[in-house]
MARKE-209219 format. One line per field, with one value per residue (C-alpha): residue in three letters; x, y, z. Coordinates in nm, 2 decimals. Example, Ala and Ser with C-alpha at 12.3 -4.5 7.8 and 13.67 -1.06 7.14 Angstrom:
// residues 2
rest = (ALA_SER)
c1 = (1.23_1.37)
c2 = (-0.45_-0.11)
c3 = (0.78_0.71)
// end
This chain:
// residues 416
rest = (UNK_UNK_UNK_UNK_UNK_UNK_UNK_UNK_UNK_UNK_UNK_UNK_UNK_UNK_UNK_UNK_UNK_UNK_UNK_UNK_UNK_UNK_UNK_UNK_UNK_UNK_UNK_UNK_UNK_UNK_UNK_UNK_UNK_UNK_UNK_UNK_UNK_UNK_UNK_UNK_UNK_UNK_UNK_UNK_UNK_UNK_UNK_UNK_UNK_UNK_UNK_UNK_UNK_UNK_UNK_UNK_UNK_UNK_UNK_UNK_UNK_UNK_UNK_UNK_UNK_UNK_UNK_UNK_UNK_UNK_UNK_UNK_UNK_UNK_UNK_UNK_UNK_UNK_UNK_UNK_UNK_UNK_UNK_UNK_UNK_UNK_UNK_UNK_UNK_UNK_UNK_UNK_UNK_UNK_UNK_UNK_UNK_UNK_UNK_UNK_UNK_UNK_UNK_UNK_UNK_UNK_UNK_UNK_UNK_UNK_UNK_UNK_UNK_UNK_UNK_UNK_UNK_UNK_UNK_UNK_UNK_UNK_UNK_UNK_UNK_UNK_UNK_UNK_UNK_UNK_UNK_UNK_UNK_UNK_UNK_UNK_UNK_UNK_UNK_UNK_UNK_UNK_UNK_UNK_UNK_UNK_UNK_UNK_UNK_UNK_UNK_UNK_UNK_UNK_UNK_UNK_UNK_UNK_UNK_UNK_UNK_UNK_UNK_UNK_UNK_UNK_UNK_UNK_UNK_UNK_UNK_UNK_UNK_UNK_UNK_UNK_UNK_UNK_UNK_UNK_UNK_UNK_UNK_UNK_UNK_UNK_UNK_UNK_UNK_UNK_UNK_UNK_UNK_UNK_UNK_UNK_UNK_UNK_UNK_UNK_UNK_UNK_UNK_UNK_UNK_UNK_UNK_UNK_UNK_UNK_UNK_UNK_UNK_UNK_UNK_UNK_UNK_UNK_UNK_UNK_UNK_UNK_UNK_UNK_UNK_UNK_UNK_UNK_UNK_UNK_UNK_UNK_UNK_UNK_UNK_UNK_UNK_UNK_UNK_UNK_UNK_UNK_UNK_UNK_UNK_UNK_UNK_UNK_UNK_UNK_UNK_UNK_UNK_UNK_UNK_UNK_UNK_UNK_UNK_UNK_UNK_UNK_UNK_UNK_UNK_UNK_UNK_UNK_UNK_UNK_UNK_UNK_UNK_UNK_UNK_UNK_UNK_UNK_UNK_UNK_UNK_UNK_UNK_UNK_UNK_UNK_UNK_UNK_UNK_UNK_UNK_UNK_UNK_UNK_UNK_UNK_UNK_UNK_UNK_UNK_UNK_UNK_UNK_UNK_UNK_UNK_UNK_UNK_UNK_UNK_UNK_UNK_UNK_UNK_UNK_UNK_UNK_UNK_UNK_UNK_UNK_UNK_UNK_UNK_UNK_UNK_UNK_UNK_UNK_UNK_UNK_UNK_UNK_UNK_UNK_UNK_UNK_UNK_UNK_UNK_UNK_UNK_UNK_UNK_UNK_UNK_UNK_UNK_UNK_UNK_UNK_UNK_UNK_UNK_UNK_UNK_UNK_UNK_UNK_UNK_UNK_UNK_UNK_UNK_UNK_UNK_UNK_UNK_UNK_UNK_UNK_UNK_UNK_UNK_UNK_UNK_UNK_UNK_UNK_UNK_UNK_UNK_UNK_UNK_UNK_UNK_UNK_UNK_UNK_UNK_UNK_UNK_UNK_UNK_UNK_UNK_UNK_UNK_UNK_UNK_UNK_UNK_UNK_UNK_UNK_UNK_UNK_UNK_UNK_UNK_UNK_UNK_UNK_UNK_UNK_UNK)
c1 = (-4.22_-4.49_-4.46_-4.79_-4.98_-5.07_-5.43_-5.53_-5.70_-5.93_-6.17_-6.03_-5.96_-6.11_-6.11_-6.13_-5.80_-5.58_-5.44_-5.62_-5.40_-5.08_-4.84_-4.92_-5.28_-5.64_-5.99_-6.37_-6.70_-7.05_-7.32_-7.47_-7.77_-7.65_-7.76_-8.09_-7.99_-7.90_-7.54_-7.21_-7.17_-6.89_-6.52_-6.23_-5.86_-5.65_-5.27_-5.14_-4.97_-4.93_-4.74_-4.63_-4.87_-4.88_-5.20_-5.37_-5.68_-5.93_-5.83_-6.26_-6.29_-6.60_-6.43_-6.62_-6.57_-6.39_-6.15_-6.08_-6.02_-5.79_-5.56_-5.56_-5.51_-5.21_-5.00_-4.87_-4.74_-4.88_-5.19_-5.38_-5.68_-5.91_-6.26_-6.45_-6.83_-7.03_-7.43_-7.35_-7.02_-7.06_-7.01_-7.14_-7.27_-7.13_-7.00_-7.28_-7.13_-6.80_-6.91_-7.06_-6.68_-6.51_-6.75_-6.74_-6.37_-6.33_-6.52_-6.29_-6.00_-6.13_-6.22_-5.92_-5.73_-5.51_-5.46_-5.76_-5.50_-5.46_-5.78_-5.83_-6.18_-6.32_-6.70_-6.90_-7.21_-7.46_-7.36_-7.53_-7.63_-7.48_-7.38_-7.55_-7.27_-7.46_-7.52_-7.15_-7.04_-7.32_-7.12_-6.76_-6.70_-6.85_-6.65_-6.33_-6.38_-6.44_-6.11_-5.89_-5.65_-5.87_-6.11_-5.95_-6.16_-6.49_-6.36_-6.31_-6.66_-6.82_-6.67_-6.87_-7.14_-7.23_-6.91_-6.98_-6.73_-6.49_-6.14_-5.80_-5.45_-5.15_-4.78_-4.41_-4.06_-3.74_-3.57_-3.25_-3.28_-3.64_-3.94_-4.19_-4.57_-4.78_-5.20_-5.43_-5.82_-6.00_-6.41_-6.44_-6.68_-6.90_-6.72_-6.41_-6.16_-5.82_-5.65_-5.68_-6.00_-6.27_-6.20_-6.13_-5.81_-5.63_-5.29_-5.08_-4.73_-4.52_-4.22_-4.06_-4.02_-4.11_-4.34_-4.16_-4.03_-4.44_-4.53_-4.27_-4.35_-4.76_-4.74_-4.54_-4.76_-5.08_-4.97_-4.90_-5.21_-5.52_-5.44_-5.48_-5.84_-6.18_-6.51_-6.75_-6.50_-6.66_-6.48_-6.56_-6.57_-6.41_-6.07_-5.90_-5.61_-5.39_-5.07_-4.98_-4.69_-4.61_-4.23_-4.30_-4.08_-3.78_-3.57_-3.38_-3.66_-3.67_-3.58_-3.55_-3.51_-3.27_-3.31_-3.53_-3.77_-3.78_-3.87_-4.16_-4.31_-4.25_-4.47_-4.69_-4.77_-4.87_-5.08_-5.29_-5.24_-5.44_-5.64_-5.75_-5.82_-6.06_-6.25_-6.26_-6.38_-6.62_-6.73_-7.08_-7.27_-6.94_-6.89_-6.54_-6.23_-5.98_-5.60_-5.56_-5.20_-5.08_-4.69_-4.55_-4.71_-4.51_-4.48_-4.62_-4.85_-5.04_-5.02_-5.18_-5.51_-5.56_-5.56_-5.79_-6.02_-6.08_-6.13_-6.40_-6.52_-6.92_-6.92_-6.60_-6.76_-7.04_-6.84_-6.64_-6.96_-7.08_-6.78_-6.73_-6.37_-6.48_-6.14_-6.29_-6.44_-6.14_-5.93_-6.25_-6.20_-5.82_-5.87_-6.13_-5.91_-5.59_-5.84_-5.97_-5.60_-5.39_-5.25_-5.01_-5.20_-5.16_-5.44_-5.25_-4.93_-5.15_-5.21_-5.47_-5.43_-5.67_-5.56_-5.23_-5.42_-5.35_-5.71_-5.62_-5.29_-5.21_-5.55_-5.77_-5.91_-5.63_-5.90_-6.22_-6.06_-5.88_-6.17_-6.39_-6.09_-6.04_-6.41_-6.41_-6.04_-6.25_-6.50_-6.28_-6.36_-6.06_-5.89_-5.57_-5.57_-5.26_-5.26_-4.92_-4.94_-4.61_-4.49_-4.21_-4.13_-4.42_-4.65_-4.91_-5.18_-5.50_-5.75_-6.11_-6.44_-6.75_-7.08_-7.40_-7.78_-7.65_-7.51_-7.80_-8.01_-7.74_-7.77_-8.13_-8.20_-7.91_-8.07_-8.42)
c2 = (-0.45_-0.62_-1.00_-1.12_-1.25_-1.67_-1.71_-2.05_-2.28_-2.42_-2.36_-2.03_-2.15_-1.91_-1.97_-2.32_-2.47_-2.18_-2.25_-1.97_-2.00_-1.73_-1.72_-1.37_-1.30_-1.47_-1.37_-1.37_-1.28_-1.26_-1.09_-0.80_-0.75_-0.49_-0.70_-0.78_-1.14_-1.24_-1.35_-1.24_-0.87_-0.80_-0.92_-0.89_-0.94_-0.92_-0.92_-1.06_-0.74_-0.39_-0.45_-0.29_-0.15_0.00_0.10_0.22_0.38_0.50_0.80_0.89_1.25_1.11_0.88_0.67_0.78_0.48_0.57_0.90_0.75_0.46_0.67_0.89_0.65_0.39_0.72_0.58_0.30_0.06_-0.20_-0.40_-0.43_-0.44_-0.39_-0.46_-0.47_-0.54_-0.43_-0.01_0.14_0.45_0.68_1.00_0.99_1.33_1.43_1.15_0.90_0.97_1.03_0.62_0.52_0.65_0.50_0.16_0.22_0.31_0.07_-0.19_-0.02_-0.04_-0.45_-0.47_-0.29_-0.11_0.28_0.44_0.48_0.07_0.03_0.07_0.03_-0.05_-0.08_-0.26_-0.18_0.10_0.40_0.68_0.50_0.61_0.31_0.16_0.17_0.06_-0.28_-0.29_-0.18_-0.46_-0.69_-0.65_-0.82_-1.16_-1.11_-1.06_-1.35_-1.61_-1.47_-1.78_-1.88_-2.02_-1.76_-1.55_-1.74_-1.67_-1.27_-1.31_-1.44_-1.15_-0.84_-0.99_-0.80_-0.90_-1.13_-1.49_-1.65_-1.60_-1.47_-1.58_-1.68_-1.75_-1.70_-1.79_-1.66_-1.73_-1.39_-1.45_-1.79_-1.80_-1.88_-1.64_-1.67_-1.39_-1.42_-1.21_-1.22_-0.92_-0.89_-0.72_-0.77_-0.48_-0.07_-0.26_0.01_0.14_0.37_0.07_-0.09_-0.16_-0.35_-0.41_-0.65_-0.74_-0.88_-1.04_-1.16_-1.28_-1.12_-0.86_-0.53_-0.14_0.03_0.25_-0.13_-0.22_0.12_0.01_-0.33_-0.27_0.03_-0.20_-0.48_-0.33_-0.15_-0.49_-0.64_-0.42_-0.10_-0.35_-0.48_-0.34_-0.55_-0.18_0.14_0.24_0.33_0.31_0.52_0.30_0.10_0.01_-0.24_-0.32_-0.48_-0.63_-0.79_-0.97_-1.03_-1.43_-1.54_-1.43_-1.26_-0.97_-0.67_-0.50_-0.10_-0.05_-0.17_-0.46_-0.82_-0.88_-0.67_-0.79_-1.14_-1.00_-0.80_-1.10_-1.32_-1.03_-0.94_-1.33_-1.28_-0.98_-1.08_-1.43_-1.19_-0.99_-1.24_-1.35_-1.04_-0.96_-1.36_-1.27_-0.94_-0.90_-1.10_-1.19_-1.49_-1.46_-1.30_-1.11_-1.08_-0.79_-0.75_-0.42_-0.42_-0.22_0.09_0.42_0.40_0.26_0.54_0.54_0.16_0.20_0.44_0.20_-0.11_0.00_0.19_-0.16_-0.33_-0.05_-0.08_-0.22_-0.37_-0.56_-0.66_-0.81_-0.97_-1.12_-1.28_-1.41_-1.54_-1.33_-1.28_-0.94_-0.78_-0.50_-0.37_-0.41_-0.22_0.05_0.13_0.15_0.46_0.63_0.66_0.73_1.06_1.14_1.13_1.27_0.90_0.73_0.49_0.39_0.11_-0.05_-0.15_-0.34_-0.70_-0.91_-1.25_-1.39_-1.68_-1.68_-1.69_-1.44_-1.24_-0.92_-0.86_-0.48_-0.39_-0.63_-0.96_-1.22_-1.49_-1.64_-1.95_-1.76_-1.63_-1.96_-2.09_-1.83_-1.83_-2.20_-2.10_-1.83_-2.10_-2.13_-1.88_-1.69_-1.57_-1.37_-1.14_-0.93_-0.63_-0.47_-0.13_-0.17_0.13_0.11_-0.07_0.03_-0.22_-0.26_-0.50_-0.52_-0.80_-0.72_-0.89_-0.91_-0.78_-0.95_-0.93_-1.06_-0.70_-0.50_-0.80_-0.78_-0.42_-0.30_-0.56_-0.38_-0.16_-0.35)
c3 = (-5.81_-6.07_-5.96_-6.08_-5.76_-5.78_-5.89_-5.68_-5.92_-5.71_-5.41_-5.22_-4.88_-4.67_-4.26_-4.32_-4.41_-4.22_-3.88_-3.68_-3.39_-3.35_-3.02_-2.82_-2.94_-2.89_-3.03_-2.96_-3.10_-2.94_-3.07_-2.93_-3.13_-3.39_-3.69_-3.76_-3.82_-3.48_-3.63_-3.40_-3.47_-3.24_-3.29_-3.06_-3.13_-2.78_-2.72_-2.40_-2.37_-2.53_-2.89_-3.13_-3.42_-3.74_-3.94_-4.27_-4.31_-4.60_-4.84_-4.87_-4.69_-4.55_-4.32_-4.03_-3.65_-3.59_-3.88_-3.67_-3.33_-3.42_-3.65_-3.34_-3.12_-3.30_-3.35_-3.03_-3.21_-2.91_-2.94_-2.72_-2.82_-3.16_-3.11_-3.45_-3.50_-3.82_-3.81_-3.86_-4.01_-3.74_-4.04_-4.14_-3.77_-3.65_-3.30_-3.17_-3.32_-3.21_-2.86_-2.91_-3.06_-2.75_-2.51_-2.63_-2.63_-2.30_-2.15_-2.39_-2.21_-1.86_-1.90_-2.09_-1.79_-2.05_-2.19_-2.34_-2.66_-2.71_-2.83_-3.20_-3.29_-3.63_-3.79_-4.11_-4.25_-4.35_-4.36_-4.15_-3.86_-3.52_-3.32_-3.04_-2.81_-2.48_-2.66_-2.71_-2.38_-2.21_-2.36_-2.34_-2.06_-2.17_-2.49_-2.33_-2.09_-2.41_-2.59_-2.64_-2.92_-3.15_-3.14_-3.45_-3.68_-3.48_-3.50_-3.88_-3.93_-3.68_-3.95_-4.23_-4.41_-4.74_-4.72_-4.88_-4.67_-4.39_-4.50_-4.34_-4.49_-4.32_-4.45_-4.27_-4.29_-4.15_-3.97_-3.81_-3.84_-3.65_-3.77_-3.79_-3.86_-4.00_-4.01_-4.18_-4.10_-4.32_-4.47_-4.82_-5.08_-5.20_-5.18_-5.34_-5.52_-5.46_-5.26_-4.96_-5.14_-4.90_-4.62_-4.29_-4.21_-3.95_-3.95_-3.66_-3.66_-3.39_-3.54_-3.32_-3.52_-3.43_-3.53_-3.82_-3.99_-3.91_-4.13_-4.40_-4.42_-4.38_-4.67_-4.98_-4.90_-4.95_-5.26_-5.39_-5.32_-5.14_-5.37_-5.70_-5.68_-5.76_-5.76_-5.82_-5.82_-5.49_-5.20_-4.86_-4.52_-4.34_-4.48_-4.20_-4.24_-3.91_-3.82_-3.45_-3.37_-3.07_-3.05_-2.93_-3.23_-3.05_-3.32_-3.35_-3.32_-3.66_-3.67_-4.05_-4.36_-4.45_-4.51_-4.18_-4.31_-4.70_-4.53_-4.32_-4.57_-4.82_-4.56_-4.53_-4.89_-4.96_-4.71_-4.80_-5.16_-5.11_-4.86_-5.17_-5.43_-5.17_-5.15_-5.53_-5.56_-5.32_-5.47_-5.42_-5.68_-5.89_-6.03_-6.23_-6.15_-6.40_-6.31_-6.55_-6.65_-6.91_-7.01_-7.27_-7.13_-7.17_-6.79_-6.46_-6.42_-6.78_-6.72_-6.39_-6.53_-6.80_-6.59_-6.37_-6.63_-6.77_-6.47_-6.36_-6.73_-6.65_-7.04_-6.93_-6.63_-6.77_-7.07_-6.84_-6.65_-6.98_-6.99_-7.31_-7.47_-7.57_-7.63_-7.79_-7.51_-7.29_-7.57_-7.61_-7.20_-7.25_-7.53_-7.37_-7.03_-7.27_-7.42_-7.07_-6.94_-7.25_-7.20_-7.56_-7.65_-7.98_-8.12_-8.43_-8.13_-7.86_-7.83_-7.60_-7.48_-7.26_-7.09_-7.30_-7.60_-7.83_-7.96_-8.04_-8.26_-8.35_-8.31_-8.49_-8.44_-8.44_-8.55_-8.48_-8.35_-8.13_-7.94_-7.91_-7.77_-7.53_-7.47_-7.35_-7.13_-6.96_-6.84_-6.49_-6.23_-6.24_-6.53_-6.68_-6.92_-7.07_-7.27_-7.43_-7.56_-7.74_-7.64_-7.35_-7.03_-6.79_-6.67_-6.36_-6.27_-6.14_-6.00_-6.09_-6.07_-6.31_-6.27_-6.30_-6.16_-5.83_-5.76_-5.81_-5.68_-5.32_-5.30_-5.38_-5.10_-4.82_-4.59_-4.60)
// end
């Protein structure tokens, strides 16, 4: 599956035009006084009961404490609780800081009045910090007692780091002839690449289904939409995506595969696709976003290195800030990752269009016209590009952001 994801024209929506509200789960956030901002730090997602769960964590061998103790703990395939705090990603902490993880876990499962295993905890921030657990645990119990249904917007704002906005999207489908609603809340703008990108998102449904039609459902929809986008080819110690569903929809509880679950992960894909167009818009200090598309690739996988050797590619970052239609550069990143990789690529059969204008024809300029037009198409803030190799049916795409002062400017500035 290639579909193209929808690039939304306009202002991204954010928090602010989704309906936060889902039947069988509310949210919170207080803050405890783990950033130095003041702002809410601490998040909490809670289920009216234990549901079922399914979860995806960050390939980095480095991975946070909290990474450890929630893929131990949703093996289970049971949920009640999320416990998310921004202000100290808890990584690279040792046994200390996943002695601080299990505390403020505990205590989570002792207000929540739930299994130990039902929480799955998550953190955001700098690295190498062990986290201050006591000013969790002090306030847990005014966190749960202000957990209503509106407060899922309130979490989605408490995750943010360097985020530039809150991110939320919403989706439906119809199972068995019920409606069924699925909403995502994640943070991601800095650490973005594939396996899982950089993130942490949290997605709820009221759909009933197990856990193994969760895993299915959870795994193609992030290959179709978190796995595709890089803002700085960095990856992070702590990529957590999570799936909760309540059952309040009332249909048929989903085992397997079959037409029930196509719809579900259908909802659930639009929702972590407009989830991650977000974060790449949002990338730290970006400006302009690329929807990078390759066809005629000898296959998927050559098409895969390429796409995202361009979309890593810093002089294609910063021609795209410009905005410069530089196809050169985007053709000069394809063949050095085709010599690195022993990939066919073959110069004289590729073509470039940048906003379905055609700029590079078998390897050379199509014509200066060509690229002052595309130049004044690439004004808008996001953009499509398409490269074919010309030589077979594999194809793959990518969203990518630019790269301009505001990065370095963002993260220079990070721990101080």
């Amino acid at each position: 599956m290639n579909d193209l994801p929808k690039l939304h024209d306009g202002p991204l929506k954010g928090a602010a035009q989704v309906d936060p509200v889902i039947d069988g789960f509310k949210g919170a956030a207080v803050a405890c006084g783990l950033r130095k901002d003041g702002r809410e730090d601490l998040a909490l997602i809670v289920a009216d009961h234990a549901v079922d769960a399914a979860g995806l964590f960050t390939t980095n061998r480095l991975f946070a404490a909290p990474v450890a103790v929630a893929k131990n703990h949703i093996q289970a395939g049971r949920a009640r609780v999320i416990l998310a705090n921004s202000g100290g990603a808890n990584a690279a902490t040792g046994q200390a800081g996943l002695e601080a993880c299990l505390r403020a876990c505990q205590e989570a499962a002792r207000v929540a009045d739930c299994p130990l295993t039902e929480v799955l905890p998550c953190s955001t921030g700098v690295i190498g910090q062990v986290l201050d657990d006591q000013k969790i645990r002090a306030k847990l119990p005014e966190l749960f007692a202000s957990a209503d249904d509106q407060g899922l917007a309130r979490a989605a704002g408490a995750i943010m780091t360097t985020d530039a906005f809150r991110k939320m999207a919403r989706a439906e489908a119809i199972i068995d002839g019920k409606k069924v609603s699925v909403l995502g809340l994640a943070k991601g703008a800095g650490m973005i690449r594939p396996d899982m990108a950089t993130l942490l998102c949290f997605v709820l449904t009221d759909a009933a289904a197990s856990p193994q039609a969760l895993g299915l459902a959870l795994g193609r929809a992030v290959e179709q939409s978190f796995n595709r986008i890089t803002v700085d080819g960095d990856m992070s110690t702590n990529d957590t995506i999570l799936l909760l569903a309540s059952g309040r929809a009332a249909n048929t509880r989903l085992e397997g595969d079959g037409p029930g679950l196509s719809a579900l992960t259908e909802a659930l894909t639009a929702v972590c696709q407009d989830l991650a167009q977000m974060m790449v818009c949002d990338g730290e200090g970006a400006g302009r976003m690329a929807l990078l598309h390759i066809t005629g690739a000898a296959d998927q996988s050559s098409a895969r290195k390429l796409c995202f050797a361009i979309g890593n590619s810093p002089l294609v970052k910063t021609a795209l800030a410009s905005p410069d239609p530089y196809w050169g550069r985007m053709l000069s990143a394809a063949g050095a990752e085709a010599a690195r990789e022993n990939l066919p690529f073959q110069p004289e059969k590729t073509r470039v269009w940048i906003e379905g204008i055609l700029v590079g024809d078998h390897g050379a300029r199509a014509s200066l016209e060509a690229e002052e037009a595309a130049g004044r198409a690439m004004q808008k803030p996001r953009v499509s590009v398409r490269i074919d190799l010309g030589l077979g049916q594999g194809q793959y795409w990518v969203m990518a952001s630019d790269l301009d002062h505001n990065y370095i400017t963002l993260n220079v500035s990070y721990r101080s």
